[in-house]
N, C-alpha and C positions, 0 to 999 in steps of 0.2 A: 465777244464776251466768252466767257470761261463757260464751257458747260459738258456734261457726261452723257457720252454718247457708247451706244451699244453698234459695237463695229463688228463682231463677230458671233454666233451663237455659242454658250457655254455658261457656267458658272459666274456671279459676278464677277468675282477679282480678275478673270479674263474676258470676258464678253466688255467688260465697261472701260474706256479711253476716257482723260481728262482733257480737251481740246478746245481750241481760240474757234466758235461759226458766226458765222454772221446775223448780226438782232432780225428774226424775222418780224415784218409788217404786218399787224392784224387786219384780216380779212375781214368779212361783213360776221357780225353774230359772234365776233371774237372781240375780248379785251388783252392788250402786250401788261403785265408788270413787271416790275424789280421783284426778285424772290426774296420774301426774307425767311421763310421756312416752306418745306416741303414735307409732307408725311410720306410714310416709306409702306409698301403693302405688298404681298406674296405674288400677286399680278406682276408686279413688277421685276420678281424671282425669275417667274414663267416668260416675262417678255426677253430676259437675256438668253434663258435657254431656248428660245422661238415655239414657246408651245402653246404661248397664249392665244384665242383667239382672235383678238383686237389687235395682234402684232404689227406694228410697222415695217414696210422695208427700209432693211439698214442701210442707211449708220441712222439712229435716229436718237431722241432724248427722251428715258423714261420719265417715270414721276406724274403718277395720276392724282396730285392733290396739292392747291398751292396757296398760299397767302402772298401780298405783298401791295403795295403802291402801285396804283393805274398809273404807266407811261403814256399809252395810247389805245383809242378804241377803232373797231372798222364799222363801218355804216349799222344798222339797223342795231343798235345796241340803246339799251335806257342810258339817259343819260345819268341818272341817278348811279349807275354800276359806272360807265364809261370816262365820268368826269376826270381829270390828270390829278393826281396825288392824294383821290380815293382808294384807303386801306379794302382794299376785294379778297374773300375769300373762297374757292371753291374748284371745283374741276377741270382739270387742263386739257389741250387739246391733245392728250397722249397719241390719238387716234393718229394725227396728222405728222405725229416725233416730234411735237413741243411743247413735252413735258416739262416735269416743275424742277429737273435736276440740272437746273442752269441759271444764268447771272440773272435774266430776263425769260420770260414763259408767257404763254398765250394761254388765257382761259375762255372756257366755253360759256359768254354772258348768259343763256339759260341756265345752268348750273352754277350761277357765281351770285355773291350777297354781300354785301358791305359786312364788315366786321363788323364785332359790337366792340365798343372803344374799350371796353375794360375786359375784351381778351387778349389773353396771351397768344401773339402768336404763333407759338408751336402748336397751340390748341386749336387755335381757325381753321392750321392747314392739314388737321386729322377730322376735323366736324365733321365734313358732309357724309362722306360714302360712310362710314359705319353707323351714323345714326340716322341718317334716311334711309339708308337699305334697313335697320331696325324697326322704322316706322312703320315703310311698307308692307314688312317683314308680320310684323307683331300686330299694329293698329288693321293695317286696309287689306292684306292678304290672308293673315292669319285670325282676324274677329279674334283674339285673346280678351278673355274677359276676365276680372277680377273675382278671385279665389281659383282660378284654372291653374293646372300643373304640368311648368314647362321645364321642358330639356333642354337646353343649350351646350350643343358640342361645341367643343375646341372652345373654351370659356375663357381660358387666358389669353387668344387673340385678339386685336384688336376688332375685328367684326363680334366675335363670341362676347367680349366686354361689354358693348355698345348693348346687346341684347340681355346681357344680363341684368345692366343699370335699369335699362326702359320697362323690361317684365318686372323687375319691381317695382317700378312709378307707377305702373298696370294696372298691380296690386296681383301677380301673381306670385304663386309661391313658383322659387326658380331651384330648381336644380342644374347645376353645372360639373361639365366632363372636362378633364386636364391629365395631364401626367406629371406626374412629379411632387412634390409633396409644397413648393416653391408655387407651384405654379396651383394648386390646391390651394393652398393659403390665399392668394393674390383673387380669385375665385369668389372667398369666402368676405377678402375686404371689400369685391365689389359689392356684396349684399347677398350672393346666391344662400338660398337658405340649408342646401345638401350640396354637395360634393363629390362627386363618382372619382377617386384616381383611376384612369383605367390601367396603369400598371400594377393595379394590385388587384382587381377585380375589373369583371367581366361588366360592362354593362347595362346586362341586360337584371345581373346578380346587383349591380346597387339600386337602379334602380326600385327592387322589387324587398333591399333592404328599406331603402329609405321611405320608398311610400305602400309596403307590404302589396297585392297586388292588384291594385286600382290603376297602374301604368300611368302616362303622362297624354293630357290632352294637346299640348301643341310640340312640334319637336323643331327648333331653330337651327336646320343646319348649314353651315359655311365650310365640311368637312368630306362631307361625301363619303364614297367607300365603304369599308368595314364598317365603321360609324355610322354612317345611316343605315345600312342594312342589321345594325344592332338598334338600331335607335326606333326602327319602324317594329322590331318586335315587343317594342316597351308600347307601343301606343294604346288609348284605351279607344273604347267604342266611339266612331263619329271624331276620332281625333286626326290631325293636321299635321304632315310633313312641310317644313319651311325651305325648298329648294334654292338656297343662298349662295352655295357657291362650293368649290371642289380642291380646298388644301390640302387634300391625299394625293393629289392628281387624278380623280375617275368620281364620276358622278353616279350615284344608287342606279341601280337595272331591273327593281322590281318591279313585274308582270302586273299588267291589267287583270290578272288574274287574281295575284294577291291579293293588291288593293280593296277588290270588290268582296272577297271570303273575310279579308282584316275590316272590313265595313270603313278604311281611313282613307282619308287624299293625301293627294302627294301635290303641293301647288306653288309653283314657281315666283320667284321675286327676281325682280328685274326693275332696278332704280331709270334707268334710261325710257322705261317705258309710259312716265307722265311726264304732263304739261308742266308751263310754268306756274301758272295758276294753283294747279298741287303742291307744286317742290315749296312757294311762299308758303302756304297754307300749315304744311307741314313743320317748316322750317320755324314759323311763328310759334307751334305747339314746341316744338324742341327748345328754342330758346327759352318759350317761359318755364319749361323744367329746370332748365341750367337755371334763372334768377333762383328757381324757389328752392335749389341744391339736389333739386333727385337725380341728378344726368352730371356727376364730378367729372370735369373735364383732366382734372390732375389725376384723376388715377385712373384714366384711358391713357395719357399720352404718360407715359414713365422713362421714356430715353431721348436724351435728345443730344447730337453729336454734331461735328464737324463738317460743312458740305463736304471739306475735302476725303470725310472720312465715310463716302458712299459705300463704296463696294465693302471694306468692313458691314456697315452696318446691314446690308442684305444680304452678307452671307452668315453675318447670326439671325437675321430674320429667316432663311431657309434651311440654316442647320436647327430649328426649334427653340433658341437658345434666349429667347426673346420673352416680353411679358404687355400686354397690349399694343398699344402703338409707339414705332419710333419718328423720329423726325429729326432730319436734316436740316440744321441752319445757318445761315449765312452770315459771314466775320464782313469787315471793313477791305479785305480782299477780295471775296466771292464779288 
């Protein structure tokens, strides 16, 4: 089968090979499918240049997210998920380099769920990781409660989206950080009720325009850096850093000492860290927001391109050049 393998550390358009490997066999706790779409995520930026931590050794296949038709399952899998030419959607074995950027892909049946028949899917194969990391994010980590005032950096990414939609289904007021006036807009469609450009101000300065200075009770970041070391100066009393994840490359450094003077937490999310029994539970809560329209799957996923046109589309996902999620799909070739 046809699939994208990272043979070298570096930049997409040179780290990523189009190549003929051979269908790997799922193992126990793995389901094999046919891809029919793959979502595209800045993990996947960092695993070409080798900085990720979950990296594979090379050559291997990225692509941590996948939809498509059960070929085959390995031992210990439901069979409900495992059955042959059930539509499965959910996270790949990146870990092992049999991600979703190939003909055939191996999913992780803890992390995988039948589609719902009336999705789209480019949309399946962006669900999981931005709106369960949301969930655990906002609902089980961050206790966000309705009328509370949340920040979400990096708002036009596809993790920052996912959390902008859900803090409003919350019923929080949202404010959201972007750059660009584009990416501001897109922001605003998701629902966020304020707006920070940070190319035109500081911060720390909108924040304290838009909510005068009462600062913000939870801070959802997927951003890191500068960013959250601006983000933890907006916080109000007893309020919540959401440790999501480090699109700057470098994750916050402030001191136990801060913390305790700024009276806030700093409290980490980590999707890998529940059962299955959670992820359903969760999963059940997220779908009935999609029925009831608070959680629009169309204006998370806004690109959706050509498998053969990978390495394009993660290097406008790494040059910033992007707007929620993209995703890769597969023709009568792939």
């Amino acid at each position: 089968m046809r699939a994208w393998q990272v043979v070298r550390a570096g930049e997409p358009a040179d780290a990523l090979e189009l190549v003929d490997v051979e269908v790997a066999e799922p193992p126990p706790g793995r389901v094999r499918i046919r891809v029919a779409a793959a979502a595209v995520g800045l993990p996947d930026v960092f695993m070409c240049r080798g900085i990720y931590r979950l990296t594979p050794e090379r050559p291997f296949t990225p692509g941590q997210e996948a939809v498509g038709a059960v070929v085959a399952a390995g031992d210990d899998v439901d069979p409900a998920i495992g059955a042959a030419g059930t539509v499965v959607m959910g996270v790949t074995d990146f870990v092992g380099g049999h991600g979703g950027f190939a003909g055939e892909a191996l999913l992780l049946a803890a992390s995988s769920f039948v589609a719902p028949s009336g999705m789209e899917p480019a949309h399946a194969s962006a669900f999981f990781i931005p709106y369960h990391t949301a969930w655990i994010g906002l609902v089980t980590r961050g206790r966000l409660e309705a009328g509370e005032r949340l920040l979400v950096l990096g708002g036009a990414g596809g993790t920052g989206a996912a959390a902008i939609q859900l803090g409003k289904a919350l019923g929080a007021h949202v404010v959201a950080v972007a750059g660009g006036p584009e990416k501001a807009a897109y922001c605003r469609k998701l629902g966020a009720d304020d707006v920070i450009d940070h190319h035109d101000e500081a911060i720390e300065d909108g924040v304290t325009r838009v909510l005068g200075h009462r600062g913000v009770d939870v801070v959802y970041d997927p951003v890191g850096g500068g960013a959250a070391t601006a983000a933890l100066r907006c916080l109000a009393n007893e309020g919540r850093l959401l440790a999501v994840g480090f699109a700057s490359g470098a994750w916050p450094t402030q001191s136990v000492l801060e913390a305790v003077i700024g009276n806030y937490s700093i409290v980490g999310v980590y999707v890998g860290a529940y059962d299955r029994a959670f992820r359903e539970e969760a999963h059940r809560a997220l779908l009935a927001l999609v029925d009831d329209g608070r959680l629009r799957l169309g204006d998370l996923v806004m690109s959706t391109r050509p498998f053969d046109e990978l390495p394009a589309a993660l290097t406008a996902l790494a040059q910033r050049r992007t707007l929620g999620r993209t995703v890769v799909v597969h023709g009568a070739a792939s």
